[in-house]
N, CA, C and O atoms as a Tinker XYZ file with bonds, in Angstrom:
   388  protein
     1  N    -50.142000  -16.157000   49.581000    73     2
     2  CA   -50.240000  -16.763000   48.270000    64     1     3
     3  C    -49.742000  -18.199000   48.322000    63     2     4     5
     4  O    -49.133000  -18.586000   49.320000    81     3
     5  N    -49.993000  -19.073000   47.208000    73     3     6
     6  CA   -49.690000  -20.714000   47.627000    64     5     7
     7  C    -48.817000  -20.639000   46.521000    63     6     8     9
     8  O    -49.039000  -19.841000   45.610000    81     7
     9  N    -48.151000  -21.160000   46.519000    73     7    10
    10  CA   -46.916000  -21.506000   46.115000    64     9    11
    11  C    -46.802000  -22.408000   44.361000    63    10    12    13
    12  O    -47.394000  -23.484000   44.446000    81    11
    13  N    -46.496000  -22.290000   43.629000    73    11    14
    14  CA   -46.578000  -22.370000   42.894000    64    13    15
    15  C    -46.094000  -24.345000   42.547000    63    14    16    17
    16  O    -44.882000  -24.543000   42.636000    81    15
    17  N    -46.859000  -25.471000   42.240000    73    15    18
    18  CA   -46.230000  -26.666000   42.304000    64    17    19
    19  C    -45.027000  -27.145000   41.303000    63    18    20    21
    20  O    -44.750000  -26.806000   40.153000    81    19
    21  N    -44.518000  -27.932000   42.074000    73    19    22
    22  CA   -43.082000  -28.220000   41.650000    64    21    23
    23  C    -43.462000  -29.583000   41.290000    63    22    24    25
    24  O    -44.060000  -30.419000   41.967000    81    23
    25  N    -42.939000  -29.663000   39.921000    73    23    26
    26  CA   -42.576000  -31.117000   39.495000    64    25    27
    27  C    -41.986000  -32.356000   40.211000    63    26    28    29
    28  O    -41.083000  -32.129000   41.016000    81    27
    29  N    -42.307000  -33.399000   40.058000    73    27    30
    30  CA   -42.019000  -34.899000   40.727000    64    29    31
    31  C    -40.594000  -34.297000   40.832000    63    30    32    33
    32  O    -40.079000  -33.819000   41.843000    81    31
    33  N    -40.037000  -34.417000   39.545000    73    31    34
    34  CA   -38.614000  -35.086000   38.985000    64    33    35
    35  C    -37.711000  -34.024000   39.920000    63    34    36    37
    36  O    -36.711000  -34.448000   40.500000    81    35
    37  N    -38.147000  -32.528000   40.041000    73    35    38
    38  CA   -37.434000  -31.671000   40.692000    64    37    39
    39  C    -37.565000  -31.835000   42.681000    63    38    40    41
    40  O    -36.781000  -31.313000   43.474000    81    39
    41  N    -38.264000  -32.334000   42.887000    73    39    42
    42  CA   -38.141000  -32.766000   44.267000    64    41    43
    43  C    -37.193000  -33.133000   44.302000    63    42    44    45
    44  O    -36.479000  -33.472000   43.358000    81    43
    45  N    -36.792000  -33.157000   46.369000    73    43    46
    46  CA   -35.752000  -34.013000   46.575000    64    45    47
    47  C    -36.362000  -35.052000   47.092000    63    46    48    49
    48  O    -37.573000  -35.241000   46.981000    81    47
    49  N    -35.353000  -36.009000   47.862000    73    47    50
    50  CA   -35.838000  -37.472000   47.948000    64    49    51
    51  C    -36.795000  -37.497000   49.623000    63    50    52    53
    52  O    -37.474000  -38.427000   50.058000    81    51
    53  N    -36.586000  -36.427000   50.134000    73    51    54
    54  CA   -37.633000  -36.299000   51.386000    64    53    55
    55  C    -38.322000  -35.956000   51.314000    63    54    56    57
    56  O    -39.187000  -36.073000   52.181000    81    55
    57  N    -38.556000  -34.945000   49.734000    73    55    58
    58  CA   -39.954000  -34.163000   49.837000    64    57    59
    59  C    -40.955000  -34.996000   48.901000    63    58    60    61
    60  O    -42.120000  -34.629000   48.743000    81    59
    61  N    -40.467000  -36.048000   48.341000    73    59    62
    62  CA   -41.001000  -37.058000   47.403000    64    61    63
    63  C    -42.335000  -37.927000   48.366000    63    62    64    65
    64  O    -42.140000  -38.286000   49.527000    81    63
    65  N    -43.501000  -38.131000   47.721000    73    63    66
    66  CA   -44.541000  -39.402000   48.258000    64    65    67
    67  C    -43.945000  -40.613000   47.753000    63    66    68    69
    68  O    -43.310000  -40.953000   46.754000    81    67
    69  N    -44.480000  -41.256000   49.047000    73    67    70
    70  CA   -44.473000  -43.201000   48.310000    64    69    71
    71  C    -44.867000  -42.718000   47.070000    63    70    72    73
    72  O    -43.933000  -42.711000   46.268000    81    71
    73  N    -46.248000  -42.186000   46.496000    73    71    74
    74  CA   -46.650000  -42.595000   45.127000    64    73    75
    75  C    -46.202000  -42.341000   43.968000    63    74    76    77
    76  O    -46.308000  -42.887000   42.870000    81    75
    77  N    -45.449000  -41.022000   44.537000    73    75    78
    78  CA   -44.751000  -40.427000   43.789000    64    77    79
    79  C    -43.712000  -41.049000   43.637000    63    78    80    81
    80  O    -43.226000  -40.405000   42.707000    81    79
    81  N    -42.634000  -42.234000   43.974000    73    79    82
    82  CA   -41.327000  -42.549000   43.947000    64    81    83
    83  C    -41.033000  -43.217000   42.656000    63    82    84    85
    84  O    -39.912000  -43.308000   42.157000    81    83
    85  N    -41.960000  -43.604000   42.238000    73    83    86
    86  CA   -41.431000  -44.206000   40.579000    64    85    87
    87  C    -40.933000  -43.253000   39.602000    63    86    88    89
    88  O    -39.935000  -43.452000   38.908000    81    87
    89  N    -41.870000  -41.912000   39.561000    73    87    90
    90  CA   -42.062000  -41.223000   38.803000    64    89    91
    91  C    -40.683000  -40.303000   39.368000    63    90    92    93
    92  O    -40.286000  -39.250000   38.870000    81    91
    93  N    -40.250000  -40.831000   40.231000    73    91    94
    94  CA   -39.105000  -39.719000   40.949000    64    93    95
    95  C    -37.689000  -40.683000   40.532000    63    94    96    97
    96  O    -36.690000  -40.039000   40.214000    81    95
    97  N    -37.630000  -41.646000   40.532000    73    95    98
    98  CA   -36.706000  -42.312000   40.045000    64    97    99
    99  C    -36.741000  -42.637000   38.877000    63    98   100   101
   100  O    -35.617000  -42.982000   38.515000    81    99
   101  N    -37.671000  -42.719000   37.887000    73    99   102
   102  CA   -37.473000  -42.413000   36.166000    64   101   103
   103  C    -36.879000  -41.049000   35.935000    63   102   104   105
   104  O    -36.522000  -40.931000   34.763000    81   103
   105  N    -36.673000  -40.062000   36.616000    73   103   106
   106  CA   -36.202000  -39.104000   36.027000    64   105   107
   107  C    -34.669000  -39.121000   36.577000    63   106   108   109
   108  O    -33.955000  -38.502000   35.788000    81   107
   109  N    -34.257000  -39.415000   37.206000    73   107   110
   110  CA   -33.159000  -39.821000   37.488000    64   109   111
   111  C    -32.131000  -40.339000   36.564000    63   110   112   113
   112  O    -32.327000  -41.256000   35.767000    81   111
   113  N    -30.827000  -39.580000   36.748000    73   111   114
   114  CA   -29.844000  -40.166000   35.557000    64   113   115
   115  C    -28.991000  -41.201000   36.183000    63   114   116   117
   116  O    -28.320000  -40.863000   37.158000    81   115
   117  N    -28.927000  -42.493000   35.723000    73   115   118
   118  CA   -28.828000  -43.307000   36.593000    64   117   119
   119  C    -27.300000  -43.755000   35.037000    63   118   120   121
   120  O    -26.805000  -44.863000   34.826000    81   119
   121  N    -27.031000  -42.611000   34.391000    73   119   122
   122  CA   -25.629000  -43.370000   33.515000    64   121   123
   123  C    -24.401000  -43.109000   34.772000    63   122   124   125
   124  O    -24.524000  -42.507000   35.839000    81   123
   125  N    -23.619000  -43.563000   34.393000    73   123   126
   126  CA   -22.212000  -43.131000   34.960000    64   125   127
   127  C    -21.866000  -42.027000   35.841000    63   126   128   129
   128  O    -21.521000  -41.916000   37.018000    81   127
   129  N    -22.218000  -40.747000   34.223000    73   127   130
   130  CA   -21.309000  -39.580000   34.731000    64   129   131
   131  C    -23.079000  -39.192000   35.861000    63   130   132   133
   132  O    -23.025000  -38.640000   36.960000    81   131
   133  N    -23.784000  -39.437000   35.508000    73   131   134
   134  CA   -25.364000  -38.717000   36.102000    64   133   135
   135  C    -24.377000  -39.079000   37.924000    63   134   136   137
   136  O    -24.149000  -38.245000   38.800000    81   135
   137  N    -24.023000  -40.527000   37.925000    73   135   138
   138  CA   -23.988000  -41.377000   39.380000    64   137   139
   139  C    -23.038000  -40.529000   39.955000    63   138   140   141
   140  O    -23.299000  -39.913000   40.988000    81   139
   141  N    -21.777000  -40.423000   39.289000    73   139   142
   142  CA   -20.549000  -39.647000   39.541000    64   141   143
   143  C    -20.680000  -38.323000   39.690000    63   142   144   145
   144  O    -19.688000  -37.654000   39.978000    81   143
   145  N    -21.843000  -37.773000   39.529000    73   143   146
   146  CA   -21.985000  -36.259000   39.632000    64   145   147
   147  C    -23.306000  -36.368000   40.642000    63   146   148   149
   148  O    -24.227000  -35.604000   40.355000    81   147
   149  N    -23.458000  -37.065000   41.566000    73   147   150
   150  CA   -24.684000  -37.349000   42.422000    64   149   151
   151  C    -23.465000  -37.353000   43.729000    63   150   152   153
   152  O    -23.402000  -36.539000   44.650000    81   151
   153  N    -22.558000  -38.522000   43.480000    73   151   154
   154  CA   -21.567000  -38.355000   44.529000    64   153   155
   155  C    -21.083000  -37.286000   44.600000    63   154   156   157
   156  O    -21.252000  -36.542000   45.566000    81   155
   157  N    -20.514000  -37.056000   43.772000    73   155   158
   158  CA   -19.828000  -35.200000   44.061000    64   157   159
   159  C    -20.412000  -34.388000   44.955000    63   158   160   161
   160  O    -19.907000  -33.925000   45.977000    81   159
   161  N    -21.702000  -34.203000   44.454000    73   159   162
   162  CA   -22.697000  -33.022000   44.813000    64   161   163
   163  C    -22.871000  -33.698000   46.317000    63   162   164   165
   164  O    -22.654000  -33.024000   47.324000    81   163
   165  N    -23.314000  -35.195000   46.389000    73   163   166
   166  CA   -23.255000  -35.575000   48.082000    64   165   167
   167  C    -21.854000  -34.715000   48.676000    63   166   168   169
   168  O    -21.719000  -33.691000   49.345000    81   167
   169  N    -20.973000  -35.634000   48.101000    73   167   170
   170  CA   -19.923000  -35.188000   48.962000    64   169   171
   171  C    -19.437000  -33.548000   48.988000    63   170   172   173
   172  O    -18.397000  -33.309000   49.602000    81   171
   173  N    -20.077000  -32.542000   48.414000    73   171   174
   174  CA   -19.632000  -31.653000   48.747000    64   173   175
   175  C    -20.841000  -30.997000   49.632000    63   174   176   177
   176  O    -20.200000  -30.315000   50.432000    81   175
   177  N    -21.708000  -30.881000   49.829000    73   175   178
   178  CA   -23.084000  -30.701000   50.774000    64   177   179
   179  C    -22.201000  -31.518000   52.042000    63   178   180   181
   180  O    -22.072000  -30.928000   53.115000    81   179
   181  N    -21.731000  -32.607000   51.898000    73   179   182
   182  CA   -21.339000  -32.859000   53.237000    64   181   183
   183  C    -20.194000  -31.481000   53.671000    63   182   184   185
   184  O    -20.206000  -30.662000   54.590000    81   183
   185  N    -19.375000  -31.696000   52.654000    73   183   186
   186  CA   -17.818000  -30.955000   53.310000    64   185   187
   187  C    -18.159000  -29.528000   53.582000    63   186   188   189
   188  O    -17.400000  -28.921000   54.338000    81   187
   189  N    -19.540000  -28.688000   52.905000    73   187   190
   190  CA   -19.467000  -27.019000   53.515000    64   189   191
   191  C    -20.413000  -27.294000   54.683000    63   190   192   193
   192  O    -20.595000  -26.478000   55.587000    81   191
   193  N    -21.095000  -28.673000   54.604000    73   191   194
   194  CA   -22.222000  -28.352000   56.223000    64   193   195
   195  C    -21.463000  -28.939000   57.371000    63   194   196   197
   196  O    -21.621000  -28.458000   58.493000    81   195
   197  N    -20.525000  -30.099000   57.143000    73   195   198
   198  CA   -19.760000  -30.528000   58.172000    64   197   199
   199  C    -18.280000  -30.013000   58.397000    63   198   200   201
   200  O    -18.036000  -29.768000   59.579000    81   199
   201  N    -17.099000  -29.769000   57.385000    73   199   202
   202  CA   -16.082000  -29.888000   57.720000    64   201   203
   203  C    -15.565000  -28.263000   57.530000    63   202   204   205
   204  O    -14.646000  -27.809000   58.211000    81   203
   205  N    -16.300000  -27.455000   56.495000    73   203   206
   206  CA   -15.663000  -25.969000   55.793000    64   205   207
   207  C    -16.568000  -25.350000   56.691000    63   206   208   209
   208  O    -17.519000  -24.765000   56.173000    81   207
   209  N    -16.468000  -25.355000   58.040000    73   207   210
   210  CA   -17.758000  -24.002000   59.032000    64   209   211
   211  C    -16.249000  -22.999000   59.567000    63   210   212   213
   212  O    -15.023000  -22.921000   59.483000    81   211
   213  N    -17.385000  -22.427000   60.098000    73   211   214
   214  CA   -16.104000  -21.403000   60.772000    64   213   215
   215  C    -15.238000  -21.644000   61.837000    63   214   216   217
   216  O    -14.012000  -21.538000   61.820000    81   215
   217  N    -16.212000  -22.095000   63.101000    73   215   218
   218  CA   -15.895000  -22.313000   64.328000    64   217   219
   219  C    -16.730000  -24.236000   64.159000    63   218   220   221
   220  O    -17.720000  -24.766000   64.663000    81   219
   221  N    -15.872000  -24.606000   63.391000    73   219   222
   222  CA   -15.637000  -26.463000   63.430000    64   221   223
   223  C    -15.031000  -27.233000   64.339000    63   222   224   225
   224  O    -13.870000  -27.083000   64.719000    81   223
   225  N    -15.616000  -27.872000   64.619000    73   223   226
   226  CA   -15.096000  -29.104000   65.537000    64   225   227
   227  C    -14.603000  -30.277000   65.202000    63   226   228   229
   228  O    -13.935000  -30.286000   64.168000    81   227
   229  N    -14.744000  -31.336000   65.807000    73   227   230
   230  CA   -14.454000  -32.798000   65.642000    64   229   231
   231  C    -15.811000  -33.588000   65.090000    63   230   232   233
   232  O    -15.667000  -34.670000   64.522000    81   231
   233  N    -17.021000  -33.058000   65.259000    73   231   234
   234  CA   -18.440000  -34.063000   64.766000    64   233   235
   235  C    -18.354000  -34.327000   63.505000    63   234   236   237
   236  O    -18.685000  -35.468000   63.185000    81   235
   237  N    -17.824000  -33.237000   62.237000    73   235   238
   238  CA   -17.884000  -33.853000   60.750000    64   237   239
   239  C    -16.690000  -34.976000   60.672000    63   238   240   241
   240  O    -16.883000  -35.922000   59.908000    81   239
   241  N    -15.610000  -34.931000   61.331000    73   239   242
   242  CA   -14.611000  -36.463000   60.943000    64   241   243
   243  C    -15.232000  -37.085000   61.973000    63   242   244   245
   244  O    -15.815000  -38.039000   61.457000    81   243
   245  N    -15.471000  -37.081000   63.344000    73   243   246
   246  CA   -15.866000  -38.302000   63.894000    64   245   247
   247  C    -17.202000  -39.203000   63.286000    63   246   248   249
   248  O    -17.443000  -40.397000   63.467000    81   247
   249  N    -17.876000  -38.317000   62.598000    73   247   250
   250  CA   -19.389000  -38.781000   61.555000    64   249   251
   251  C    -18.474000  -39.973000   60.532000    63   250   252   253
   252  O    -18.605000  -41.153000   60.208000    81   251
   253  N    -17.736000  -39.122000   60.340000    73   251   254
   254  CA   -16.858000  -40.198000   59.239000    64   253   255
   255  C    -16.566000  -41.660000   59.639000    63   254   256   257
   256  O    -16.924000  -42.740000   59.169000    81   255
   257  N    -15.703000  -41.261000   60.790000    73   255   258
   258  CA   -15.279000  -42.525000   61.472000    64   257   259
   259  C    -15.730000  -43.397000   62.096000    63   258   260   261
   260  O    -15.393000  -44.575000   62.215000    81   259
   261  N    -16.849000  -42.580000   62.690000    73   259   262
   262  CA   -17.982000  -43.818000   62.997000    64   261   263
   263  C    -18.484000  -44.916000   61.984000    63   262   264   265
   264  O    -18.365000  -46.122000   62.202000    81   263
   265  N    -19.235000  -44.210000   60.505000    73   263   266
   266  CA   -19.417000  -44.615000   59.532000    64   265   267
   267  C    -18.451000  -45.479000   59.170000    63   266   268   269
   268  O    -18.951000  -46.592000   59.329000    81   267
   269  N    -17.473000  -45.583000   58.817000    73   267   270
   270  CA   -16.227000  -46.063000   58.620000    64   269   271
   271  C    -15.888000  -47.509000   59.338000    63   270   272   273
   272  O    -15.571000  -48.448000   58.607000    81   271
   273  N    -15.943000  -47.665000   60.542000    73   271   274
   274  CA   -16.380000  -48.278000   61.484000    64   273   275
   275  C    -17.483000  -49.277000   61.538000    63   274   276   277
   276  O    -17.169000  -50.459000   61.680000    81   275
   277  N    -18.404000  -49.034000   61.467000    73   275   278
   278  CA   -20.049000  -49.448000   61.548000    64   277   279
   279  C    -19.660000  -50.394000   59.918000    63   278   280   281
   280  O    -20.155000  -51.517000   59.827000    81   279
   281  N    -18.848000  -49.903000   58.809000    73   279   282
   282  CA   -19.299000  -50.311000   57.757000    64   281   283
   283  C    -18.038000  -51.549000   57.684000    63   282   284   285
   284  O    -18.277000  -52.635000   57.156000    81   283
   285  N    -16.814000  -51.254000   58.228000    73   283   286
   286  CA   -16.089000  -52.325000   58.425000    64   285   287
   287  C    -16.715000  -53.608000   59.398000    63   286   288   289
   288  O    -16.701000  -54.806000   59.116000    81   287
   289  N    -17.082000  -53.174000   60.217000    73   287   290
   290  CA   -17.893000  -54.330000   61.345000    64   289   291
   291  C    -19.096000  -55.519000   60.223000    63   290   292   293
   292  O    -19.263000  -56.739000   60.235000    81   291
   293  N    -19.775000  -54.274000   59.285000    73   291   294
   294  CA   -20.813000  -55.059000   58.540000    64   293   295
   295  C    -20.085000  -56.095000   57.195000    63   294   296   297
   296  O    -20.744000  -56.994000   56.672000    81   295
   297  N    -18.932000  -55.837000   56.864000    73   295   298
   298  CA   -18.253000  -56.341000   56.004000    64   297   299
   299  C    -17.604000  -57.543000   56.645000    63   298   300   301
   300  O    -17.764000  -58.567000   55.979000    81   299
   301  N    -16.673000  -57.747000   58.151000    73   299   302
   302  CA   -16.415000  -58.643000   58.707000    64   301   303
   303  C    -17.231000  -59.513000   59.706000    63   302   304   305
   304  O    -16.664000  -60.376000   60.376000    81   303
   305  N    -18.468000  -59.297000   59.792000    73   303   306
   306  CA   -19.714000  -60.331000   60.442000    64   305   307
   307  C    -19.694000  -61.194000   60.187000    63   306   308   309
   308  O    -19.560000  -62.079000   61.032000    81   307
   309  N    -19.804000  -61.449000   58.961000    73   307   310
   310  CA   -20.013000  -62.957000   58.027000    64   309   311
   311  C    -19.338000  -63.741000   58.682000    63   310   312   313
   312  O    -19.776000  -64.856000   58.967000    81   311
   313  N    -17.758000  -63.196000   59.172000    73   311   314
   314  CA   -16.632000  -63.880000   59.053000    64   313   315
   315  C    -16.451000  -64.205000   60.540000    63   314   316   317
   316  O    -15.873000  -65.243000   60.863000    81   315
   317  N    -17.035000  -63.161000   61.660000    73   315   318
   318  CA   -17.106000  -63.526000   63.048000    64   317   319
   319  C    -17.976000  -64.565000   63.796000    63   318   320   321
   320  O    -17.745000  -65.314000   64.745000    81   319
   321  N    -19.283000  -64.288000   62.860000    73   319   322
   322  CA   -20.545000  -65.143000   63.550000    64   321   323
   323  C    -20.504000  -66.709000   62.691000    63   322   324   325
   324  O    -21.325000  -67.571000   63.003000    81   323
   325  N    -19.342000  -66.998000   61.455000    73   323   326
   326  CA   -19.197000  -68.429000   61.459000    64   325   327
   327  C    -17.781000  -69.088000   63.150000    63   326   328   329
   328  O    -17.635000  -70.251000   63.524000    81   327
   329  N    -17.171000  -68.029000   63.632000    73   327   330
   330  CA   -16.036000  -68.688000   64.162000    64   329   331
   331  C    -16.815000  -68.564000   65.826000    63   330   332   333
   332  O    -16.524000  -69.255000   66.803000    81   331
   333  N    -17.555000  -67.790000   65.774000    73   331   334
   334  CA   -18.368000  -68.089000   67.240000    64   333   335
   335  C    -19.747000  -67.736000   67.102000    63   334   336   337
   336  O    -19.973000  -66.777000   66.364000    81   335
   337  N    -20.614000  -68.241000   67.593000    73   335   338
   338  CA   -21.693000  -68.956000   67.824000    64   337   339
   339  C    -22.165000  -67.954000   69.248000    63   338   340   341
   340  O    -21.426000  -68.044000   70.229000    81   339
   341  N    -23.336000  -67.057000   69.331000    73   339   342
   342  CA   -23.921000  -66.499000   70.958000    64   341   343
   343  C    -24.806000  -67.587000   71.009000    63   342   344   345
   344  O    -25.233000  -68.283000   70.088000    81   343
   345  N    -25.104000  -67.653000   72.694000    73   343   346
   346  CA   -25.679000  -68.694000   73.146000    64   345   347
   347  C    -27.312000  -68.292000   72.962000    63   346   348   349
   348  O    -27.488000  -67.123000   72.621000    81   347
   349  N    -28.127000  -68.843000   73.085000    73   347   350
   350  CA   -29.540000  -69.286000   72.783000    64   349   351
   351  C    -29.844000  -68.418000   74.537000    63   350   352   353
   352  O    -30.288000  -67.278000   74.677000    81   351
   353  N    -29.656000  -68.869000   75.066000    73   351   354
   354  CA   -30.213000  -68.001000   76.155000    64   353   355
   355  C    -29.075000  -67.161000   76.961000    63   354   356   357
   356  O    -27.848000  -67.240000   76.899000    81   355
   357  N    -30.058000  -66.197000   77.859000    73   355   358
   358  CA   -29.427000  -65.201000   78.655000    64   357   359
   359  C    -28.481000  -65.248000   80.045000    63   358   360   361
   360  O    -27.890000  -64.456000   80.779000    81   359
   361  N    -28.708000  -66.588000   79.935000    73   359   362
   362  CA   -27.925000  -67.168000   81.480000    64   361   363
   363  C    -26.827000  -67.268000   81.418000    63   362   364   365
   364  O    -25.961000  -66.662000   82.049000    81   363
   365  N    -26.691000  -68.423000   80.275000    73   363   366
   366  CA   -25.432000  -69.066000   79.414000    64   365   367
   367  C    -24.037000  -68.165000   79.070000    63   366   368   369
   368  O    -23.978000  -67.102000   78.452000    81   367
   369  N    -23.267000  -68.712000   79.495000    73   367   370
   370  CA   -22.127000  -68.034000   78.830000    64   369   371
   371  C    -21.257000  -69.080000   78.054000    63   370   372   373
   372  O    -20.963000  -70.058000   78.740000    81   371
   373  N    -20.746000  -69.083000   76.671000    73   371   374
   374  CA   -19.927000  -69.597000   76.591000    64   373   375
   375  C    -18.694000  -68.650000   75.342000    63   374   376   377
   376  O    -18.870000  -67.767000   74.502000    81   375
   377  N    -17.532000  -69.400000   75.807000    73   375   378
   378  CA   -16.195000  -68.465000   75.226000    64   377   379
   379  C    -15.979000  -69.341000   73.791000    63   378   380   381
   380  O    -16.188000  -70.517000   73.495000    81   379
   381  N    -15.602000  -68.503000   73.260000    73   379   382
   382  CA   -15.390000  -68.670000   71.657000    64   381   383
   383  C    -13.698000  -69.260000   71.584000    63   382   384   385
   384  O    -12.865000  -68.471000   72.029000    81   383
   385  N    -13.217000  -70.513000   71.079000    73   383   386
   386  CA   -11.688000  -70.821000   71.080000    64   385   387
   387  C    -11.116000  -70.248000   69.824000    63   386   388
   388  O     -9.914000  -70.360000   69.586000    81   387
């Protein structure tokens, strides 16, 4: 039997078409508490698939810390690539004072 179709608005965001994406983000509660209850629900889908398993490891905090990481590096770039300059070609070396 085929399955009975599901509304735009009730998709999730992978099962959504390009054409469909307008019509997927108008239904979207985009007030406050809608945003604040989007994070929640992220962050708890993270904590029972990564951190609340039975036999858990280190991959759900090291996911973190990587992230964590990666996002500090993108915040202090601005601030590295005005105080040194990489060279134009592959030969070249020069040291940053």
């Amino acid at each position: 039997m085929a399955d009975r179709p599901v509304p735009v608005i009730e998709k999730r965001l992978m099962d959504v078409k390009l054409g469909e994406l307008g019509t997927w983000l108008g239904g979207r509660d985009f007030t406050p508490n809608g945003l604040l209850s989007a994070v929640r629900r992220g962050h708890d889908r993270y904590y029972n698939k990564y951190i609340n398993v039975k036999k858990g490891g280190i991959g759900g905090i090291a996911m973190v810390l990587v992230g964590y990481v990666a996002l500090s590096y993108l915040w202090e770039y601005d601030h590295i690539s005005k105080k040194c300059t990489l060279p134009h070609s592959l030969f070249t070396i020069s040291f940053c004072n």
